[in-house]
N, C-alpha and C positions, 0 to 999 in steps of 0.2 A: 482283658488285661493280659498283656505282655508278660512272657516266661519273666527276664530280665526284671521288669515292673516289679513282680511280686516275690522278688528273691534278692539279688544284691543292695535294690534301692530300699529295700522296706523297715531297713532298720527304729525303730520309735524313736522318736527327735528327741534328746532331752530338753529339758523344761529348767534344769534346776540354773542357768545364765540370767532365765527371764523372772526369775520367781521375788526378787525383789520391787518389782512392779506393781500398782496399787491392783493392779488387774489379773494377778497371780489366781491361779484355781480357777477363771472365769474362761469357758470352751464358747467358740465363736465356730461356727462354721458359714463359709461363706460359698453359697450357689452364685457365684458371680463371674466377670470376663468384664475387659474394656479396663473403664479409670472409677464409675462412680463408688460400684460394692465394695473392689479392689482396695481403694483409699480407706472406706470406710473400714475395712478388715485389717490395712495396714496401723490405723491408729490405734484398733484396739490391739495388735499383736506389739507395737513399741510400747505399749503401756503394761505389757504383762500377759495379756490373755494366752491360750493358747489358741489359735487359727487354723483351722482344717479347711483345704481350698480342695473342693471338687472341682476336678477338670475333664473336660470333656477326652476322647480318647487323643486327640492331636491335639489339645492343650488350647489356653485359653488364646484368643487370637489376637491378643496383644505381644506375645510372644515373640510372633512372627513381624511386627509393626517396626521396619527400619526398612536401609539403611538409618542411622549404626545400629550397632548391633555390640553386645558386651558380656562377654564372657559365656554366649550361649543361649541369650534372649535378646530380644530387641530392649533400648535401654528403658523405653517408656513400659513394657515390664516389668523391668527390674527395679525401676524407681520404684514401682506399688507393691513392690510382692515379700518385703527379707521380711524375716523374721517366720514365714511361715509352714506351713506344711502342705504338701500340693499331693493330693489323694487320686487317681484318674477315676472315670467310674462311668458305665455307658447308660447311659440311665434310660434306657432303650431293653437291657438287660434286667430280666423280672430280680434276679438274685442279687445283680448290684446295687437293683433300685431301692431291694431290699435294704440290704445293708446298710446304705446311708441313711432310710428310715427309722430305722435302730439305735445305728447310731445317735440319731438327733435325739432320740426318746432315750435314750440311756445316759448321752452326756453334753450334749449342748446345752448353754443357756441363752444363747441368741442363734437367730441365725438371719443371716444377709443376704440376698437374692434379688438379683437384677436381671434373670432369665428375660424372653421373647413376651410379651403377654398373650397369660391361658397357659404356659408351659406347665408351671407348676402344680395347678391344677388336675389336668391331663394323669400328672405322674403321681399324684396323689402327694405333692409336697410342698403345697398352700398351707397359709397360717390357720384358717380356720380347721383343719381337717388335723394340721398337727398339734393345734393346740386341745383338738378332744382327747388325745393322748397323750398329752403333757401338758397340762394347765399352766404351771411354771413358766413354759418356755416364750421365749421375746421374738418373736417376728417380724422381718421389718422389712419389707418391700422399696424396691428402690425406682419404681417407674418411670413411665417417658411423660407422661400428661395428667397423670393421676387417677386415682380410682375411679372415678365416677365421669361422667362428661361423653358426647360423640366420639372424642378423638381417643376412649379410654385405652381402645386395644390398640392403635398404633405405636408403633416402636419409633424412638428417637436417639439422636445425638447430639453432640455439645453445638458443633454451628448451630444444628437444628432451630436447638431451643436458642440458641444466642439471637438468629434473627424472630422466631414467635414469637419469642416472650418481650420484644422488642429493642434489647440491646443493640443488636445490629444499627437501629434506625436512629440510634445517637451518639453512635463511634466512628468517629474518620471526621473529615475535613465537608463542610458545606458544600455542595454540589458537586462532591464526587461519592463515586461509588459508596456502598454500606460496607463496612469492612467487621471483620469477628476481632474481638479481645483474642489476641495472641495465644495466652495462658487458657487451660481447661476449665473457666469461672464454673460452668452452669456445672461439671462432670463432679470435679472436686467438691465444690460447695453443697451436693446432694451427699458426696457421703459422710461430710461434717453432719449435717443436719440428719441425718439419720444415727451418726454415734448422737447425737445430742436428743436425739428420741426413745432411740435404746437404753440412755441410762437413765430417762424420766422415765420410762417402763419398768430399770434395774432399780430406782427408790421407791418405786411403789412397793413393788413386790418384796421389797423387806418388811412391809407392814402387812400386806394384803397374800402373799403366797401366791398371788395369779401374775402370770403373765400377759402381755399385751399383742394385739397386731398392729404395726406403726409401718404408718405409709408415708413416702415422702417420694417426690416426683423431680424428673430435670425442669419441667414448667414452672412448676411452684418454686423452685430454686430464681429459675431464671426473672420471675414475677419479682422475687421478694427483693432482688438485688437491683430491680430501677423502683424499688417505693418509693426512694426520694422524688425520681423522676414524676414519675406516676401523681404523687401528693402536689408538683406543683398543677401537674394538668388537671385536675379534680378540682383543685380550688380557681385555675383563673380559665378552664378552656382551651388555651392556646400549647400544642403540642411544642415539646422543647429542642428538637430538630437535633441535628450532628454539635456537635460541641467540641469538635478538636480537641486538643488536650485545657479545654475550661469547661466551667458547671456553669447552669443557668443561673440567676438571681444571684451570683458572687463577683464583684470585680474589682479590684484586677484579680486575677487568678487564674492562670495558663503557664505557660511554657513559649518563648523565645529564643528565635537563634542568635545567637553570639557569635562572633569573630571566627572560633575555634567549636563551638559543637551549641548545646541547649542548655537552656538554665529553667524551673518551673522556678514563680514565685508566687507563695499563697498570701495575698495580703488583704486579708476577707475583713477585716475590721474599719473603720477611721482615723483608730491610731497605728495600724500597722502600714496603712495608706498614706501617710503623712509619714512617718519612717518611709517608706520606699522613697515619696518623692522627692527628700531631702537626698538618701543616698545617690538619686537621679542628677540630682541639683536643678531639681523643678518644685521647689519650693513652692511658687506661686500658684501649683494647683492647688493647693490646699485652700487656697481663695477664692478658685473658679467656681463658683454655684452649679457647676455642672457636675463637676466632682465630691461637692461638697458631702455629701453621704451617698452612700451604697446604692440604695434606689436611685440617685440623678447619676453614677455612678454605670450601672445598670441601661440605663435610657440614653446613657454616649460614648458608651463601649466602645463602640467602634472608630470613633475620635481618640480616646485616647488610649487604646490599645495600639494603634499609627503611629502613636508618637513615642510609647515604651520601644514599641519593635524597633524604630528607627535609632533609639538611643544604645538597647541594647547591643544590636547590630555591630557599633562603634569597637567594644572592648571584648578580649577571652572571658570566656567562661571565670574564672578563676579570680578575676579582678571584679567580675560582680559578685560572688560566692564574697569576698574576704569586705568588701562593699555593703551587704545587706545584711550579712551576720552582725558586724560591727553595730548595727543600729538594731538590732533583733527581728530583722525581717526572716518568716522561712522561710528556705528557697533549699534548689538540689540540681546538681547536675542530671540528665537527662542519662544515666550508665547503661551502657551493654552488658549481657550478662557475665562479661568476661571480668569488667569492672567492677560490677560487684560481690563477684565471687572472688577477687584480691584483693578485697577492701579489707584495711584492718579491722573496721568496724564488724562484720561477716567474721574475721578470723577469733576476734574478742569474746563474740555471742558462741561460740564454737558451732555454727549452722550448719557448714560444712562437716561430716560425718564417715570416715573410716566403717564399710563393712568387712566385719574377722570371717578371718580365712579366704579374703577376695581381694582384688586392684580398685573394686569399684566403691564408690564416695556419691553420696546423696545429701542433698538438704534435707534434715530432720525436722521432726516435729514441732513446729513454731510455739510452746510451750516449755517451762522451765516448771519443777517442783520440786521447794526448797533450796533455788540455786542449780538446778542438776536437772540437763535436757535428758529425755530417755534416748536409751540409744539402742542400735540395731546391735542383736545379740546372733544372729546367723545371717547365709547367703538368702538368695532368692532360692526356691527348691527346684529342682531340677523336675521335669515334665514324670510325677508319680512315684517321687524319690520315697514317699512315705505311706504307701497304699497299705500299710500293715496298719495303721492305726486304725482303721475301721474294717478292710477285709477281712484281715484275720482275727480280729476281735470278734468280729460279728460270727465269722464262720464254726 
């Protein structure tokens, strides 16, 4: 640790902004880097906890992850990281390793870790090892493949796991390449599902006093998010292949281009099918035996998906939006993100979020309580800005 480190930055963060949160009093410490621990640290720090982020001495490497770059980290840092406390700590170092050991045994009740696998082990800061010294405490490993299995100690990432776990091989357009879900599905969705193991550990343990170790992997993330998929290939055999913007066994239900941009319309029913093709002024499929239900519907897709594209085609975006609303069809403009971060809709839910004392503004936590989204109560911390809260405690 840096002169600097452990002298102007080391101030104790106060607490008392975040202390109305349900998660007030609850210490998180998070061994983590990258998106999945990261998120899962950042949801329990909007909710109240206090979050202590050990960082390696050059900080976690998402830091450094740009062009752009905002206020001093890359922004996809900065999205995961306000609200917390950023501890350096060399854990190569017998005394530092100590201290974070202490620390977790004196005041964490979780702790989050998505190290290399075998790291934590190595360093003596596995759940089994800690939880002999703090029965209490919530451990929850955030893995690439999960505990057990051949591929247990390889490391992974979000494509990674987006094309394993099979994602990749039913996103994009039919006979062209596999392409990755844009957004971090498998990174993010691993540290939801680990706050949501951590706090099935945190209602135990108000009954039982013990703690738990909760494992939760990118694979098993990236599994659970094609079930559907998967459920139809179990029940009939036949793999459900790329899907463009439609699902298997649903139709109509896609996305076409219009005049002026895309429209999706979800018209998964009989009667919302019969609504569209009125708004179409194809009435008379609702007579066709080929359309007549979802299954014959299903088996001439590709007929009459020909003929929406070809109709869509005709008119804007905006004359089908006012077209299929009118008859209760749902449907959506196809928005970039620029769209719908101007949306009044976006501005209503207040998603968009002011961090104090910074320029910079993140979508908040997709949950409201009682009316009232949590919000970020500090910046992102600067690379060790709070190494007092455990070095010097400890020392």
């Amino acid at each position: 640790m840096s002169a600097d480190q452990s002298t102007s930055q080391s101030q104790p963060f106060a607490r008392s902004v975040a202390t109305a949160g349900p998660f007030a009093g609850l210490v998180v410490v998070e061994l983590g880097h990258s998106v999945a621990a990261p998120f899962a640290g950042q949801i329990f720090s909007e909710l109240g906890a206090q979050v202590i982020k050990i960082e390696k001495v050059d900080g976690d490497d998402a830091r450094k992850w740009g062009p752009p770059f905002w206020e001093g980290a890359g922004a996809f840092f900065q999205a995961l990281n306000r609200n917390k406390q950023s501890v350096v700590c060399d854990l190569r170092n017998p005394e530092q390793l100590a201290a974070v050991q202490q620390f977790i045994c004196e005041r964490a009740d979780i702790v989050l870790q998505n190290l290399r696998p075998g790291h934590v082990e190595k360093l003596g800061l596995d759940g089994p090892g800690l939880l002999e010294r703090k029965p209490s405490l919530i451990y929850c490993n955030l893995g690439a493949f999960g505990r057990e299995g051949p591929l247990k100690d390889r490391p992974g990432y979000d494509p990674l796991m987006q094309a394993f776990g099979g994602i990749m091989s039913t996103t994009g357009e039919p006979g062209r390449p596999s392409v990755r879900v844009g957004a971090s599905i498998v990174d993010m969705g691993t540290g939801m599902w680990a706050v949501i193991g951590a706090l099935a550990a945190l209602h135990e343990r108000h009954s039982t006093g013990r703690g738990r170790v909760v494992d939760v992997s990118l694979f098993e993330t990236a599994s659970c998010w094609v079930s559907l998929l998967s459920a139809q290939f179990l029940a009939s055999g036949q793999l459900a292949g790329k899907q463009g913007s439609g699902t298997p066994g649903i139709v109509p239900y896609k996305a076409y281009d219009t005049r002026d941009g895309e429209i999706v319309v979800a018209a998964g029913s009989n009667v919302l099918f019969r609504s569209m093709a009125g708004a179409l002024d194809r009435p008379e499929w609702c007579d066709d035996p080929r359309f007549a239900e979802n299954p014959s519907r299903v088996a001439n897709e590709d007929e009459l998906y020909g003929m929406i594209d070809e109709i869509m085609a005709q008119q804007p975006t905006a004359h089908w939006i006012a077209k299929l609303e009118a008859v209760g069809v749902p449907c959506s403009p196809v928005n970039n993100l620029a769209q719908m971060l101007d949306h009044p809709q976006t501005a209503a839910l207040g998603l968009v979020q002011d961090v104090p004392g910074t320029g910079m503004r993140f979508i908040g936590l997709p949950l409201s309580l009682d009316g009232q989204r949590p919000r970020p109560v500090s910046a992102p911390p600067k690379l060790g800005e709070h190494n007092a809260v455990v070095h010097e405690r400890t020392a």
